[in-house]
Wavefront OBJ file of the C-alpha trace (Angstrom):
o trace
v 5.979 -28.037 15.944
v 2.634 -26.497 15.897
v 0.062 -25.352 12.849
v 1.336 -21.601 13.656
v 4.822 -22.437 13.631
v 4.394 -24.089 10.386
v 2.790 -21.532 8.752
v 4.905 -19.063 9.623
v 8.081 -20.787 8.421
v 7.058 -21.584 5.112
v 5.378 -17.961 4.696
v 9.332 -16.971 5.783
v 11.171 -18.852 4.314
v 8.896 -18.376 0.824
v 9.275 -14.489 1.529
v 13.016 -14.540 2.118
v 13.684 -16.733 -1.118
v 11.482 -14.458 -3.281
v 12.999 -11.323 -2.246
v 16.429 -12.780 -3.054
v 15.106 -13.774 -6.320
v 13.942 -10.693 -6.872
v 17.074 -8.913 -6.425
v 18.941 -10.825 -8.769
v 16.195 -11.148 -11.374
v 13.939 -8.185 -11.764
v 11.528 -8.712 -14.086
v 10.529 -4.311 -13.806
v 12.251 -1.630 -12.788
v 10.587 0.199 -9.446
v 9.028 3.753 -10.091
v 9.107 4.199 -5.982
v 12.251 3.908 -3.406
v 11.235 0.162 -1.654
v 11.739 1.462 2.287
v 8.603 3.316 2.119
v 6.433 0.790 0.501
v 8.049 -1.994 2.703
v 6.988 -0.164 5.981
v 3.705 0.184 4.847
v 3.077 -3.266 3.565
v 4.289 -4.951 6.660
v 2.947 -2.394 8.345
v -0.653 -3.841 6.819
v 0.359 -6.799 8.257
v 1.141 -6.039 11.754
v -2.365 -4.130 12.071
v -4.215 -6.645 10.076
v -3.073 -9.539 12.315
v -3.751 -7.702 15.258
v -6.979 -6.898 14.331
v -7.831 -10.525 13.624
v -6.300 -11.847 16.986
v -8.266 -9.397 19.086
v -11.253 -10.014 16.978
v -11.592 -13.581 16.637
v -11.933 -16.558 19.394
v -10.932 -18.951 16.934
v -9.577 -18.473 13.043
v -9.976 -20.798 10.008
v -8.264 -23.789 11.623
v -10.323 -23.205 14.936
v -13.689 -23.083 12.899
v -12.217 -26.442 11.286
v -11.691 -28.182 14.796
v -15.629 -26.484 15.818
v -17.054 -27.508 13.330
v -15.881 -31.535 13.379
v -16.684 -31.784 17.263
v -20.305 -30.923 16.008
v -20.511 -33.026 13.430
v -21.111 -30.203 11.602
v -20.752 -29.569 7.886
v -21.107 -31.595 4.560
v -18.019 -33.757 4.721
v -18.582 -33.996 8.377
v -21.364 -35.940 7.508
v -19.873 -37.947 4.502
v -18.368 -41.655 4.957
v -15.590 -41.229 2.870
v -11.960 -41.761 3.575
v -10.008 -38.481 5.257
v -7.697 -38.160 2.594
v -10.287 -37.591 0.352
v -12.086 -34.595 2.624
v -8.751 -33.520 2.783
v -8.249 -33.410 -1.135
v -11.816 -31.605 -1.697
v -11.433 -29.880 1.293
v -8.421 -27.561 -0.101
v -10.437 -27.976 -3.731
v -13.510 -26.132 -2.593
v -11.348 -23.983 -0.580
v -9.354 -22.586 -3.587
v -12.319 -22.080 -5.853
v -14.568 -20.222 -2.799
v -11.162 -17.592 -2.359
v -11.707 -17.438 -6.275
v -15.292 -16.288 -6.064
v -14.081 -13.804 -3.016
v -11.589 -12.117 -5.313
v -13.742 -11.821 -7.485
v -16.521 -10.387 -5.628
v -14.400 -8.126 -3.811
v -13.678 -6.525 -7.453
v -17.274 -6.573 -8.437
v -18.785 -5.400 -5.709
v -18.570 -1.336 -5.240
v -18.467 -1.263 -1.165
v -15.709 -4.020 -1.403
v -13.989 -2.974 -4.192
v -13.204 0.387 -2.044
v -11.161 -1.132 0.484
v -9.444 -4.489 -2.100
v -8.252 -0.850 -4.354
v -5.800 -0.339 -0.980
v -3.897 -3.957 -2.396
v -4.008 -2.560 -6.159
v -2.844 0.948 -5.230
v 0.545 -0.095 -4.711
v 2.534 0.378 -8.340
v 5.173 -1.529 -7.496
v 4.505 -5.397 -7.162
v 7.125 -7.469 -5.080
v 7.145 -10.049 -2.388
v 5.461 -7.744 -0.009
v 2.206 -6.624 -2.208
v 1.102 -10.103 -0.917
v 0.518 -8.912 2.364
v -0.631 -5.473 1.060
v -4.301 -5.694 2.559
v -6.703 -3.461 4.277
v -7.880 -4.700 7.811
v -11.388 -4.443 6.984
v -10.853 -6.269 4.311
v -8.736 -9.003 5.892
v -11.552 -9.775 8.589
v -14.090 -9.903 5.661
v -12.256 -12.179 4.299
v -11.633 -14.190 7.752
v -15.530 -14.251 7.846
v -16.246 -16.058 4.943
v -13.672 -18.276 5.380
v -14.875 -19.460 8.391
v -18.422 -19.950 7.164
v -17.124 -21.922 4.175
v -15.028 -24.219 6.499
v -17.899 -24.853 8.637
v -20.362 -25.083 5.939
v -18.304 -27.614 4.143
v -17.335 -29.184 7.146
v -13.476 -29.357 5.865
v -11.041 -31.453 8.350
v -8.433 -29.528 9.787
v -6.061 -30.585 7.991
v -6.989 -29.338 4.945
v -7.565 -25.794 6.758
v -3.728 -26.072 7.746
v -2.809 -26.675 3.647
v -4.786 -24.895 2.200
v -3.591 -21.489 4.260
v 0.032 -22.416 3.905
v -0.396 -22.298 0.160
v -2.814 -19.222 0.001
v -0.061 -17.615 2.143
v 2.607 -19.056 0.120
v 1.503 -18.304 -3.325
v 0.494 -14.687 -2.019
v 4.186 -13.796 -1.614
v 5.323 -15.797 -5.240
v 2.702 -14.294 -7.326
v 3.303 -11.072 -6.672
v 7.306 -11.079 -6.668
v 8.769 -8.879 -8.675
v 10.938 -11.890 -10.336
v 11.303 -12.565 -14.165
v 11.035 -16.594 -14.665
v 13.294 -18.099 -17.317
v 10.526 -19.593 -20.572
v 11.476 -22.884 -19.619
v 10.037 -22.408 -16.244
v 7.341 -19.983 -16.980
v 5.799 -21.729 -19.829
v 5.313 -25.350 -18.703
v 4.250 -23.638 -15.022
v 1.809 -21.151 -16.295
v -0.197 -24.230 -17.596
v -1.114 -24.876 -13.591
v 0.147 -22.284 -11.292
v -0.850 -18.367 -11.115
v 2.596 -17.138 -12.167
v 4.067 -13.730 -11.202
v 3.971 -12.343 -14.901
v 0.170 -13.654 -15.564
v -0.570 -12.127 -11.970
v 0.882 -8.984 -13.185
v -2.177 -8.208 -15.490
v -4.461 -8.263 -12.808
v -2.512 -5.542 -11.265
v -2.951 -3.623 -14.559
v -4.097 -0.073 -14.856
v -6.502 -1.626 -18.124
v -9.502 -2.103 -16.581
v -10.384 -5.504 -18.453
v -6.972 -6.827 -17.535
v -7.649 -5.995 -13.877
v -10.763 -7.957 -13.818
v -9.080 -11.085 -14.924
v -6.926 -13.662 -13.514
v -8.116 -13.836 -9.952
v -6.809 -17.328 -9.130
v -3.958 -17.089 -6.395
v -2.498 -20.575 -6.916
v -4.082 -22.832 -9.728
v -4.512 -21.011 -13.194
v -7.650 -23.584 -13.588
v -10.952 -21.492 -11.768
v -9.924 -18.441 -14.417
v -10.235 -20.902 -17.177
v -12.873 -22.785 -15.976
v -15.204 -19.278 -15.385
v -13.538 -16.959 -18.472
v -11.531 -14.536 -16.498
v -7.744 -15.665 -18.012
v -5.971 -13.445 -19.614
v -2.423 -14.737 -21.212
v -0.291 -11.472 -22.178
v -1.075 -7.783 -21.297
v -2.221 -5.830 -24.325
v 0.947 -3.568 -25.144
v 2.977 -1.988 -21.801
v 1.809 -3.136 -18.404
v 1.497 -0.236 -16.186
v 0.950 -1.198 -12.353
v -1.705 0.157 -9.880
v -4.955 2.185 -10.492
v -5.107 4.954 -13.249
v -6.540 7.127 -10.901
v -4.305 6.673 -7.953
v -0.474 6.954 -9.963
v 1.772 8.773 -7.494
v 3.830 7.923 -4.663
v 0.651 8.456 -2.121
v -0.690 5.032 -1.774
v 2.801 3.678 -0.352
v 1.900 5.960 2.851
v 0.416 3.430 5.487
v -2.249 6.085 6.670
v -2.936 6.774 3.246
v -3.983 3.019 3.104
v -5.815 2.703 6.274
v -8.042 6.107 5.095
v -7.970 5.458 1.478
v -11.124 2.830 1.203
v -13.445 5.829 3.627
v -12.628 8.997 1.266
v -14.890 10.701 -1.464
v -13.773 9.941 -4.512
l 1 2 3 4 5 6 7 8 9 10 11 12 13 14 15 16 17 18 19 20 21 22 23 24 25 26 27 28 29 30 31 32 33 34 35 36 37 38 39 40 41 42 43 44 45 46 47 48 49 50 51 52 53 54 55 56 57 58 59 60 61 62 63 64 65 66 67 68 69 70 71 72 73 74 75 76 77 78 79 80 81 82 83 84 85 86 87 88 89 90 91 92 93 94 95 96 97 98 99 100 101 102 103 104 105 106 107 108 109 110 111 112 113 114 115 116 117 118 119 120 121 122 123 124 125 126 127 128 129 130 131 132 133 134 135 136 137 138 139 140 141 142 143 144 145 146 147 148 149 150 151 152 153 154 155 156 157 158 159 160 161 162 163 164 165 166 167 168 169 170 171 172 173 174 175 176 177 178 179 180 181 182 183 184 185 186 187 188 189 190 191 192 193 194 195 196 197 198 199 200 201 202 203 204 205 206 207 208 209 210 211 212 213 214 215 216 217 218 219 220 221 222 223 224 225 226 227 228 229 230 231 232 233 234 235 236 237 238 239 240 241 242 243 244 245 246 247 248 249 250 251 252 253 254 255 256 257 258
């Protein structure tokens, strides 16, 4: 089986589970019909992976493989045991997507096209894939810098992008956890209620709880947030009708006056 097939039946499998789980436990109601939003989002996806297949030679694994046949690359250089590469390999990984999300919300010109994923004001399984292409081969850039830069073996590429992809669909699932679950699990993972807030119309609450898997970065650099302060409302204030769940409304949205 190869690193693509892999990928791509976890990411299944993970979306499939949380959409069943998110018909039988709702933790909102939905202010839009899901048919429309669903064609967009995937629709993201379609273009977004086109765009990064036409694009790029090689992706995040590739730059992995590149970068080792060079010798290229801090732990390329280190005489330490692969496991351990592999271990601070997905580390540094995690914490550099960290810093992305949170420059992508700091940074005006960014923050125009990552407003396409917090448009949407209805989170579910499929606001994980909710991305504009710009932004998605951004993202695939500095990636693929860090991986070379760090010199990270490919086999921490290949687990660290089945969990980004992974906890991309959970976090965002529209799923209420029982306490017993959501308490002890909060106190590692990004779960779908704390990744909630960052969807928040509050602007503080937005700018908080970037992590995508481990709850630790937010906590380590002050941007947690536990509880919402009174009623979570989804998406941007500016931006609350059914519009953004229009694919070319996406693809324009980040290029428009304000």
């Amino acid at each position: 089986m190869t690193e693509t097939q892999i990928r791509l039946g976890v990411f299944l499998g993970v979306l499939i589970a949380m959409s069943a789980l998110e018909a039988l436990f709702p933790a909102r109601d939905r202010v839009q019909t899901r048919g429309r939003r669903w064609v967009t989002n995937f629709g993201l996806v379609v273009i977004d992976t086109l765009s990064i297949r036409l694009l790029f030679p090689i992706i995040a694994v590739g730059a992995a493989l590149w970068a080792q046949t060079r010798g290229w690359g801090i732990l390329n250089l280190a005489a330490i045991p692969l496991w351990i590469k592999v271990l601070i390999g997905v580390i540094v990984l995690d914490m550099m997507i960290y810093w992305q999300h949170v420059a992508f919300h700091r940074i005006p010109l960014l923050w125009r096209l990552h407003k396409v994923h917090h448009a949407d004001r209805d989170l579910d399984a499929s606001s994980g894939l909710r991305f504009h292409p710009v932004e998605i081969i951004i993202s695939m850039l500095y990636k693929m810098s860090v991986v070379i830069l760090l010199g990270a073996p490919v086999l921490a590429v290949i687990i660290f992008e089945i969990i980004l992809n992974a906890c991309a669909v959970f976090n965002h699932a529209n799923v209420r956890l029982p306490r017993w679950v959501e308490r002890p699990l909060r106190l590692v993972m990004v779960t779908p209620a704390l990744h909630r807030i960052h969807h928040s119309v509050i602007e503080r609450e937005t700018n908080s709880n970037y992590g995508f898997s481990v709850i630790w970065w937010d906590k380590i650099f002050k941007s947690y947030t536990d509880a919402p302060k009174g009623e979570l409302t989804l998406g941007l204030s500016e931006y609350q009708t059914d519009a953004p769940s229009g694919l070319m409304w996406s693809l324009i949205a980040p290029f428009k006056r304000n």
